[in-house]
N, C-alpha and C positions, 0 to 999 in steps of 0.2 A: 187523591192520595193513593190509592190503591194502584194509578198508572207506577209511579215512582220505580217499585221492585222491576217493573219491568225492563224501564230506560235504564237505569242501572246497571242490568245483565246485558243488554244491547249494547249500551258503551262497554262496558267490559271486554263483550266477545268484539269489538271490533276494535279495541287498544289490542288484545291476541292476537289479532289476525295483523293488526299492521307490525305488530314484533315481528308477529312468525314471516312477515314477508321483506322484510330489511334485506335480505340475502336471498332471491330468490331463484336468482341468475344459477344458469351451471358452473363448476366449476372453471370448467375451462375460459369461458366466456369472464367471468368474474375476475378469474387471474388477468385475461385481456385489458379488462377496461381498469383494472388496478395499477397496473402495467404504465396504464395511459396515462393516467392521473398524477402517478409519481415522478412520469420522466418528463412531465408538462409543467412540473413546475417550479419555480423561481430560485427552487435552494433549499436546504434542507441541514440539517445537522444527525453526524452519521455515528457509529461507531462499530467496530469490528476486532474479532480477534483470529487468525491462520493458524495452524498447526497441524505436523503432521500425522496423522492417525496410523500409519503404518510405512514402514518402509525397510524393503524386503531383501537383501544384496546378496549373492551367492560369494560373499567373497574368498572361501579358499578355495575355489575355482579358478578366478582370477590367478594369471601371472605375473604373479611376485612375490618377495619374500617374505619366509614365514614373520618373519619382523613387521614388515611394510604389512600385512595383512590385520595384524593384531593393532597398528595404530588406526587402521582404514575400522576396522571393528568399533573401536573407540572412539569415532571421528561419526560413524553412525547413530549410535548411543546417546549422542552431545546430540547432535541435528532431530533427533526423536526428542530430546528436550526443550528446545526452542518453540518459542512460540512468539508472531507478529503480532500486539497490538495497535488500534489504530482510532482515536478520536480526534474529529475534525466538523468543517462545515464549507459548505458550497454554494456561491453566491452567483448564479448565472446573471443575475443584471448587472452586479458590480465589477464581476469577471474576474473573482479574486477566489482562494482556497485556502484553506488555513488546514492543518494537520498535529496529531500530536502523534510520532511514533513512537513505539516504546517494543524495542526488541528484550524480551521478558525468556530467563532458561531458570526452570524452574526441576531438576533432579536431584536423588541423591543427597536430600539434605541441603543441597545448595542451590540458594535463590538470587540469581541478580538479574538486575533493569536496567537496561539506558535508554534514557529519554531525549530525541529530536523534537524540537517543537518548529514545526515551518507556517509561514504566511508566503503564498505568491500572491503578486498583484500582476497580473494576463496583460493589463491595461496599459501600465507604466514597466512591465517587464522588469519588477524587481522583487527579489527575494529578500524575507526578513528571518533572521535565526532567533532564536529565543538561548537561555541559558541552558548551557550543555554540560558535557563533561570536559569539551575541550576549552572553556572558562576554567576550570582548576587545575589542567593539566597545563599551559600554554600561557603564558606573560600576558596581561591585558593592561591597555591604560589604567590607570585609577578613575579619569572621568567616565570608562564606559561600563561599570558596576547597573547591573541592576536595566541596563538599555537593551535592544534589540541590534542584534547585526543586520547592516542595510548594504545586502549585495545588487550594485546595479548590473543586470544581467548585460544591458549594451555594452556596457565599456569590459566587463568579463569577457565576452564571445568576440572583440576584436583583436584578442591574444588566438583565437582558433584560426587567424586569417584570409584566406579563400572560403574556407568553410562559415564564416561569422553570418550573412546575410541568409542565409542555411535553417542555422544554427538558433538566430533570432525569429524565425519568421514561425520555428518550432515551438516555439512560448510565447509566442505572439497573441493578442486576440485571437484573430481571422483561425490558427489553429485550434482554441481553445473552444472557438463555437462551432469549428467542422469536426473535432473529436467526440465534443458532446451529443451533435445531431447525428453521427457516423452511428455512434454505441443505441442512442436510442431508435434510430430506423432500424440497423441490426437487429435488437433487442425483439421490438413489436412484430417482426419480420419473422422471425427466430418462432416466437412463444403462438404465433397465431398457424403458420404450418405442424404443431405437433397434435395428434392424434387426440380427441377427447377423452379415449379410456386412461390415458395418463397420469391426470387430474382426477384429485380423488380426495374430498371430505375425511375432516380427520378429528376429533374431541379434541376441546380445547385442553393444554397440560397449565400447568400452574407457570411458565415461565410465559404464556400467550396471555392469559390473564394477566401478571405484573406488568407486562407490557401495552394492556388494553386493547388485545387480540379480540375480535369478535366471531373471526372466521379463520379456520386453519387448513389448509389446502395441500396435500403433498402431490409432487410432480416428478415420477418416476420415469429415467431414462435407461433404455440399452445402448448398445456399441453403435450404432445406425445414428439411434436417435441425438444421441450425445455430438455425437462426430459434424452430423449434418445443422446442427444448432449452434456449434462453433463459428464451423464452416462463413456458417448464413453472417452470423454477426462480424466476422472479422473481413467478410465479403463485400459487404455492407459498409463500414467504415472505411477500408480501402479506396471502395467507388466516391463515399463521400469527400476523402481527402481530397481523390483527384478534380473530380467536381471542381472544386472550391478553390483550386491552385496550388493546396499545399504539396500538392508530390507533382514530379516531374514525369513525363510521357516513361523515362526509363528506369524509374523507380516504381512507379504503377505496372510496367510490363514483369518486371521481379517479382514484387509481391502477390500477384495475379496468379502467379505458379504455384505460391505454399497454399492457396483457397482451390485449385485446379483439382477435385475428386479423383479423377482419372491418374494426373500423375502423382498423387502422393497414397492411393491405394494399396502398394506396396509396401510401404513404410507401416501401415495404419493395420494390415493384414498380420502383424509381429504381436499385435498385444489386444485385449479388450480393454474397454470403457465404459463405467456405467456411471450416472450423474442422479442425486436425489436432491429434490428443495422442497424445504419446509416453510410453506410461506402465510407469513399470516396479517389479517387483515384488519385495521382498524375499521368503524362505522361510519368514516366519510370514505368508507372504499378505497383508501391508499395502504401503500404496505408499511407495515412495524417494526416484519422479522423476518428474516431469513435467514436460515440453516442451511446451506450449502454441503455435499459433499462429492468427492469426486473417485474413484478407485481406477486405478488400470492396472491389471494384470499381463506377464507375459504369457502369451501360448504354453510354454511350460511350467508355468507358475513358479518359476524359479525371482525373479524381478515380479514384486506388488511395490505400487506405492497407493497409498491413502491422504486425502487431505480433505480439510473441514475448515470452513467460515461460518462465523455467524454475527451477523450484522444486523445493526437496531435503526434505524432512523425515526425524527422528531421535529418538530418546528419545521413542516412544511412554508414557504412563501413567509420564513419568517425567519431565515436562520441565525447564530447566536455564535460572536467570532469573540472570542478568549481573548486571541492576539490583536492588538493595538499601539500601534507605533507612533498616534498622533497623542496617545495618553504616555509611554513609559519610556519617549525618547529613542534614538537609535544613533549608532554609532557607525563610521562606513569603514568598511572590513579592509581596506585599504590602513588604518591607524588602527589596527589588530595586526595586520602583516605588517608595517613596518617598525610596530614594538618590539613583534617577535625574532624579526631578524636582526634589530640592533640588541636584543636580547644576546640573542648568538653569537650576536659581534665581538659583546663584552665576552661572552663568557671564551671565547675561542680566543682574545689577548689576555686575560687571564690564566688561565690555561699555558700561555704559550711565553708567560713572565714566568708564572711558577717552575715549569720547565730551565728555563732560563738559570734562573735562579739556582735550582737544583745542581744542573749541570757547574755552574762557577761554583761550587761551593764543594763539590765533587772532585773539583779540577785541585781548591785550595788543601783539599787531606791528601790528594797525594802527593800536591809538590811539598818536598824538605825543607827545612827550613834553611836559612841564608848561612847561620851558625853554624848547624852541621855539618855544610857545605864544606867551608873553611877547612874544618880537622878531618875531616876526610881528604883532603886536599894534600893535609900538612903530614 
């Protein structure tokens, strides 16, 4: 009996000690193998919101008129109100993606949404639309109420002619799994060159907890670091396109130019860049959240712009697709377009009777009558 108090405190301090060592790793290391885990696997279900944080125009410097300038003001104002939302899911085995965008402006008391809802399927290269707003705007069958629009991308891209085999081969599978492996060699490439002091522990805030954050990491970039982390990942996917076949010997010589440090150092020498992410981790070591942001300033600080994401993912190796066109039917966009231009059709000989019309009746007020005629005559 007396052993008891003791085992007790033994188990105790070592359920502690295996808490306190869940996360042991550095951070930078930690971000690494989080890194690994997320871009390793199967699928996932995401969501994201863009907007701009700041953005900065000199425009009555700008040459043009005092007019032209006060609409360009206005036209800034609107574009500081916008915001991209974006809920979807990602199925690397089935090679399909699903989206919901929802371009959201939200100032001034006035709030609207329009909502895109897309499915591709990589495999059979076809696009599905969900209900939009061009359903209420635009003539549809009565059968295709409440269906998906089913674009087949093959017989779309042989309207682009010489360019269709191109065109197809760009939404193709074989693209879809050298763009994926492109971003994630980029990616791991990118995040394993930057410096450790970077990476830096951070108290969990209440939006990491709803999310079931265990670990909050932030990853602070300067004009160097930012540039050459680009750089690495757009390097990266490039080499893997070509790899792979998807780009041609003189397309890979092009693009090879805008990742070239040397010659685009002039360009890059005009403004700073600095990059922040807040990233945070769940307890099987994958990511949850990320807060992205980005600033670039000109050398005279005349031109800022600012911009912020923050993106959630869920249902690792298990994703969770909204969109389903073997359950809610689909119609092929072909008998959407050919409603709406017989639409037209009516509406354009309608139109063109009433005219008609008009005109003879136009013609009958001014001619005299036959009576008249006579005693004017007489």
């Amino acid at each position: 009996m007396p052993m008891r108090p003791h085992i007790l405190v033994v188990l105790s301090l070592i359920s502690f000690l295996a808490a306190g060592c869940t996360h042991t790793l550095p951070p930078h290391q930690e971000v690494n193998q989080a890194l690994h885990k997320t871009l390793n696997s199967s699928g996932y279900n995401y969501s994201s919101k863009s907007r701009i944080t700041n953005l900065t125009v000199p425009v009555k410097d700008l040459k043009a008129a005092t007019s032209k300038q006060q609409y360009m003001e206005k036209g800034l104002e609107a574009v500081r109100g916008l915001s991209i939302i974006a809920d979807g899911a990602i199925d690397m085995k089935a090679k399909k993606s699903e989206v919901l965008y929802n371009l959201h402006y939200d100032q001034d008391n006035l709030e609207v949404s329009i909502k895109v809802p897309l499915l591709l399927d990589y495999t059979n290269q076809t696009l599905y639309i969900g209900t939009t707003l061009f359903n209420t705007i635009f003539p549809m069958p009565p059968a295709s109420k409440g269906k998906l629009i089913k674009v087949d991308l093959n017989d779309l891209l042989k309207l682009t002619g010489d360019k269709s085999d191109k065109l197809k081969n760009m939404l193709g599978q074989k693209n879809f799994d050298a763009v994926n492996e492109g971003f994630k060699q980029g990616i791991l490439k990118g995040f394993t060159n930057l410096k450790d002091e970077r990476f830096i522990d951070q108290p969990l805030t209440g939006d990491d907890k709803a999310a079931g954050v265990v670990r909050h990491i932030k990853v602070t970039l300067n004009h160097e670091e930012s540039v050459a982390l680009l750089l690495t990942i757009a390097d990266t996917l490039i080499q893997r396109l070509y790899q792979d076949g998807v780009l041609s010997k003189e397309e890979y010589g092009t693009l090879m130019i805008l990742t070239d440090r040397q010659k685009i150092d002039t360009y890059l020498a005009k403004f700073s860049m600095a990059v922040t992410l807040d990233i945070g981790l769940t307890s099987a070591g994958q990511i949850s959240r990320i807060e992205s942001r980005f600033t670039a300033v000109g050398k005279d600080n005349r031109y800022q712009v600012g911009l912020e994401n923050i993106s959630g993912f869920s249902r690792y190796d298990a994703p969770l697709f909204s969109i389903k066109p073997e359950l809610t039917g689909t119609v092929d966009y072909k008998e959407i377009l050919d409603a709406y231009l017989a639409a037209k059709a009516t509406a354009k000989a309608e139109a063109a009777a009433a005219a008609a019309a008009a005109k003879a009746k136009a013609a009958e007020q001014e001619e005299p009558p036959k009576e008249e005629e006579k005693k004017i005559a007489e």
